[in-house]
C-alpha positions in Angstrom: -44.7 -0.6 -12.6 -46.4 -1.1 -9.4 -45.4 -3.1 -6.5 -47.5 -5.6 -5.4 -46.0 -8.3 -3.0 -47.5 -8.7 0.0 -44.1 -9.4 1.7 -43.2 -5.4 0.7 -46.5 -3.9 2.7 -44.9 -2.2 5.4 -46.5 -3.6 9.1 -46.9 0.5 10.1 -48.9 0.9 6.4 -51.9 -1.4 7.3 -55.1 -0.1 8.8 -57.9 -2.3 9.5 -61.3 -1.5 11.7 -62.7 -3.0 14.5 -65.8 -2.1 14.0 -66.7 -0.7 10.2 -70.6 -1.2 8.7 -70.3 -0.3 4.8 -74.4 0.1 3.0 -75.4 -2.3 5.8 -72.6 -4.4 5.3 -70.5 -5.6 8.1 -67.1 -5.4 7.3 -65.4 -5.2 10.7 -61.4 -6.7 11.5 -60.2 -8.0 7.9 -62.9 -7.0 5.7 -61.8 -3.5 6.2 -58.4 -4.0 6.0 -56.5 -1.7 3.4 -53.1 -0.1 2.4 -52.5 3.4 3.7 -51.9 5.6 1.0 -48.5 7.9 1.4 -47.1 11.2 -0.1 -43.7 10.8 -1.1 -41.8 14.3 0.0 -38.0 13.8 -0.8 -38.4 11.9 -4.6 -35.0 12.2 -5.7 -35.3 12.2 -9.9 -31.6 11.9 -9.9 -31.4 8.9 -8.1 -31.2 5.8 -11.0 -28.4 8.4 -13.0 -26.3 8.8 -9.7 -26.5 4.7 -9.1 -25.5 4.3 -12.7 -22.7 6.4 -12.4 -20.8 4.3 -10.1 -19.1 1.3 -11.5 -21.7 -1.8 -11.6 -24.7 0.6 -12.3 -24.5 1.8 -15.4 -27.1 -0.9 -17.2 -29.6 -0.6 -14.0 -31.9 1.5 -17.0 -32.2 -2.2 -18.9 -34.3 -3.5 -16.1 -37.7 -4.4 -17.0 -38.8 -6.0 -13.2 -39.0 -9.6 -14.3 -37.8 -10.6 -10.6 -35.2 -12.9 -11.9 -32.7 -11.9 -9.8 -35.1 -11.8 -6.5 -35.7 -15.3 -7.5 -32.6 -16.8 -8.0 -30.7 -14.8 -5.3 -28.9 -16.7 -2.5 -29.5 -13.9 0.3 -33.1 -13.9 -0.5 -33.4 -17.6 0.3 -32.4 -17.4 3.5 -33.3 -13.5 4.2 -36.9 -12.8 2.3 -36.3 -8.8 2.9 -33.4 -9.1 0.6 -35.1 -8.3 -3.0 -32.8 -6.6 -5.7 -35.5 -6.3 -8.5 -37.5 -4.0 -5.2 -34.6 -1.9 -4.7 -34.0 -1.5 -8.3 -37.2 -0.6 -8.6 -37.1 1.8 -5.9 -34.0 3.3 -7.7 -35.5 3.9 -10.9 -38.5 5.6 -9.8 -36.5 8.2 -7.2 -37.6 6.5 -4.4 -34.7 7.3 -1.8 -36.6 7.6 1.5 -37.9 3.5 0.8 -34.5 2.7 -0.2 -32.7 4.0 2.5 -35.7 1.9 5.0 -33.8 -1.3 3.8 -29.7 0.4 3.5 -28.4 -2.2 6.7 -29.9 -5.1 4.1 -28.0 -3.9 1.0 -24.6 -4.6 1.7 -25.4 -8.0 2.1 -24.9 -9.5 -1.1 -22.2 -11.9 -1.2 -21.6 -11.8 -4.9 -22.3 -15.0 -6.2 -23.3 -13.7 -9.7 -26.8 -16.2 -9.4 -28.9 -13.1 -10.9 -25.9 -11.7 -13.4 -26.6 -15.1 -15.0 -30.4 -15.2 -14.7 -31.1 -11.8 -16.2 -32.1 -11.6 -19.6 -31.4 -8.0 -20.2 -27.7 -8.2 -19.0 -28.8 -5.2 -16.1 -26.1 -6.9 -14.1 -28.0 -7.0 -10.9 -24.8 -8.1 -8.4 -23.3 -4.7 -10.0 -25.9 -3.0 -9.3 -25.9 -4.2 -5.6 -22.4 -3.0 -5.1 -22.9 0.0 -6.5 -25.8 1.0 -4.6 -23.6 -0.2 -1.3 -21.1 2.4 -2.4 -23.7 5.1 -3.1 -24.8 4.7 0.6 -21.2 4.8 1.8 -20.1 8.0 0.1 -23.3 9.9 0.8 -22.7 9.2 4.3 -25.9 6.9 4.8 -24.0 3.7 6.1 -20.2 3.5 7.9 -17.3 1.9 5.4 -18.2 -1.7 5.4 -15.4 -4.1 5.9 -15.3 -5.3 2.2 -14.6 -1.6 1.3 -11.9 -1.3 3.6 -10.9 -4.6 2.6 -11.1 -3.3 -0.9 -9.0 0.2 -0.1 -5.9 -1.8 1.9 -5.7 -3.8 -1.4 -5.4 -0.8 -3.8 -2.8 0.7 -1.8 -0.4 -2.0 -1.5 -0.8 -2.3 -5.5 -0.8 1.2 -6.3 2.5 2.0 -4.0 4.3 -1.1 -4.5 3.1 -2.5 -7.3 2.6 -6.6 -5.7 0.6 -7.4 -2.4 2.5 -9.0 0.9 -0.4 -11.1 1.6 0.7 -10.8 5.7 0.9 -7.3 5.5 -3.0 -6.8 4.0 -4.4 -8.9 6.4 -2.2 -7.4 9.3 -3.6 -4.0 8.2 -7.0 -5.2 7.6 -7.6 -6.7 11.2 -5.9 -3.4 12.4 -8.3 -1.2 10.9 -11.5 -3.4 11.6 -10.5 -3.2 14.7 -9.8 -7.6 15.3 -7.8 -9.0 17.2 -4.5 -10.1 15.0 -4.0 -13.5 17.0 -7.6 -15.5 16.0 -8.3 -18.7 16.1 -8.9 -19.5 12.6 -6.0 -17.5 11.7 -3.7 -19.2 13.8 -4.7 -22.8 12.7 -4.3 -21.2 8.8 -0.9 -20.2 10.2 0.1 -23.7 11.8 -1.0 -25.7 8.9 0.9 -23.2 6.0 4.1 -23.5 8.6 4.0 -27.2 8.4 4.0 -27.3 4.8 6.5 -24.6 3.8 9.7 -24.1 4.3 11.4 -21.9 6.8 12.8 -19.8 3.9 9.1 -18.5 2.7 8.4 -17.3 6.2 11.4 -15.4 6.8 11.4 -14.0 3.3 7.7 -13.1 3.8 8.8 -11.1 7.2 11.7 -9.2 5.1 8.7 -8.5 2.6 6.4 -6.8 5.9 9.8 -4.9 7.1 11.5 -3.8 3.7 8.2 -3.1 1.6 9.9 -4.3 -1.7 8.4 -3.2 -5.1 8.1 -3.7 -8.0 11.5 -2.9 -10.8 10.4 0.8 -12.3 6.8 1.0 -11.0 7.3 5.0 -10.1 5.3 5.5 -13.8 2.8 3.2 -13.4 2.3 4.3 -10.1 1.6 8.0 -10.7 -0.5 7.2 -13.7 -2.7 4.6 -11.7 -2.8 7.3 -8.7 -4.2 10.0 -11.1 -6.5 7.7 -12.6 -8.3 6.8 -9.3 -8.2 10.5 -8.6 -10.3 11.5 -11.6 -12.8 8.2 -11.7 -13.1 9.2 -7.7 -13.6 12.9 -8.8 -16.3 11.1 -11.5 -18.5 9.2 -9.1 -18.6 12.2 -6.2 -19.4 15.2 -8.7 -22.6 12.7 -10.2 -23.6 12.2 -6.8 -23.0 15.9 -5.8 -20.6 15.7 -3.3 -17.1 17.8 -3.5 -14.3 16.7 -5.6 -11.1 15.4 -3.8 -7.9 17.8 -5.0 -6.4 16.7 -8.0 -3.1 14.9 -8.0 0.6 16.2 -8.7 1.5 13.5 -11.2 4.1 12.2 -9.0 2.2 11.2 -6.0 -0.5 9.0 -5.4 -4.0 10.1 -3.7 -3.1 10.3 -0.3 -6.2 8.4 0.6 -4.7 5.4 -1.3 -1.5 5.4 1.1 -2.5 4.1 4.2 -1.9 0.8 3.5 2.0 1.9 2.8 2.6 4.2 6.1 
């Protein structure tokens, strides 16, 4: 299906003549403007199958470009460049070079689910969205976003502990984003909590950060959860061609999952 908005005509693609007489006819300055026609090179036919391998892409092939999800999207309100139904588009027809033109815009869907809703073939655009975010991440076309580091420092503390120390997330968080841990809005969050609770949650929420407490015969659960993000991680790199982390040892958890626990 062709793309036809004039917002998507790239400012480079647009030729028009100063001076251009057609049969007698003067057509000079925007008479003779036109589209500059283009040789795609690097079509990548694998591209919509290695989207829909990642979790949040699989229905992308449902998508029948209605623009229901352009339409109703909160990004695209405020930020016209941000058009999901474009980039799915652009993923279904192979289109990586255009995709990648638009890869700092992607990451910015804030997930409120608007298009999930207004879809009427259940393609799941916000899915979509994030998966096409990761798929930029792990073939090395965008640096981790916070969200995704976010995301990582959450899945350790569960996977080696079994609970979350909400301090101890955020500590690490900031640490690895690099932030400063004493911020203003963090520090009024802290004041107004300390007012309101009682001395006894903070100190037993420092023991928490020192001790690491877990949960009562997680070691099971734990390896099993470590080997299942192992193989799904093994999943998602091998349909996008990229090398396959080492398997785990049953009794371990992936390494890369631990770095919220050192």
């Amino acid at each position: 299906m062709p793309i036809h908005e004039k917002s998507l005509i790239r400012p480079e693609n647009i030729r028009t003549h100063e001076n251009l007489t057609i049969d007698g006819v003067d057509v000079s300055g925007h008479w003779s403007t036109f589209i500059e026609s283009r040789v795609v090179t690097d079509y990548n036919e694998a591209l919509e199958d290695e989207i829909a391998a990642l979790p949040g892409g699989e229905h992308i092939h449902r998508c029948w470009q209605c623009g229901s999800c352009t339409n109703s999207c909160t990004v695209h309100a405020i930020e016209p460049r941000f058009n999901p139904r474009y980039w799915i588009y652009l993923i279904r027809v192979g289109m990586e070079s255009e995709l990648l033109r638009d890869k700092d815009l992607i990451w910015q869907c804030v997930s409120c689910n608007k298009c999930t809703y207004a879809c009427p073939r259940d393609v799941v655009p916000e899915g979509v969205m994030k998966a096409t975010a990761h798929w930029l991440e792990l073939k090395g076309h965008t640096p981790e976003s916070p969200s995704t580091t976010f995301d990582k420092i959450f899945t350790d503390e569960v996977v080696q502990y079994g609970k979350i120390e909400d301090t101890k997330v955020l500590a690490t968080f900031l640490k690895k984003t690099k932030q400063p841990l004493l911020q203003d809005w963090l520090k009024q969050i802290v004041w107004n909590i300390g007012m309101r609770l009682p001395v006894k949650w903070g100190l037993k929420s420092m023991w928490a950060m020192v001790f690491h407490p877990r949960t009562r015969g997680w070691d099971k659960a734990r390896a099993a959860i470590g080997d299942y993000i192992i193989e799904k991680e093994a999943e998602h790199k091998a349909a996008l061609g990229l090398d396959k982390p080492k398997a785990a040892n049953g009794n371990q958890p992936p390494q890369r999952k631990l770095h919220a626990a050192e």
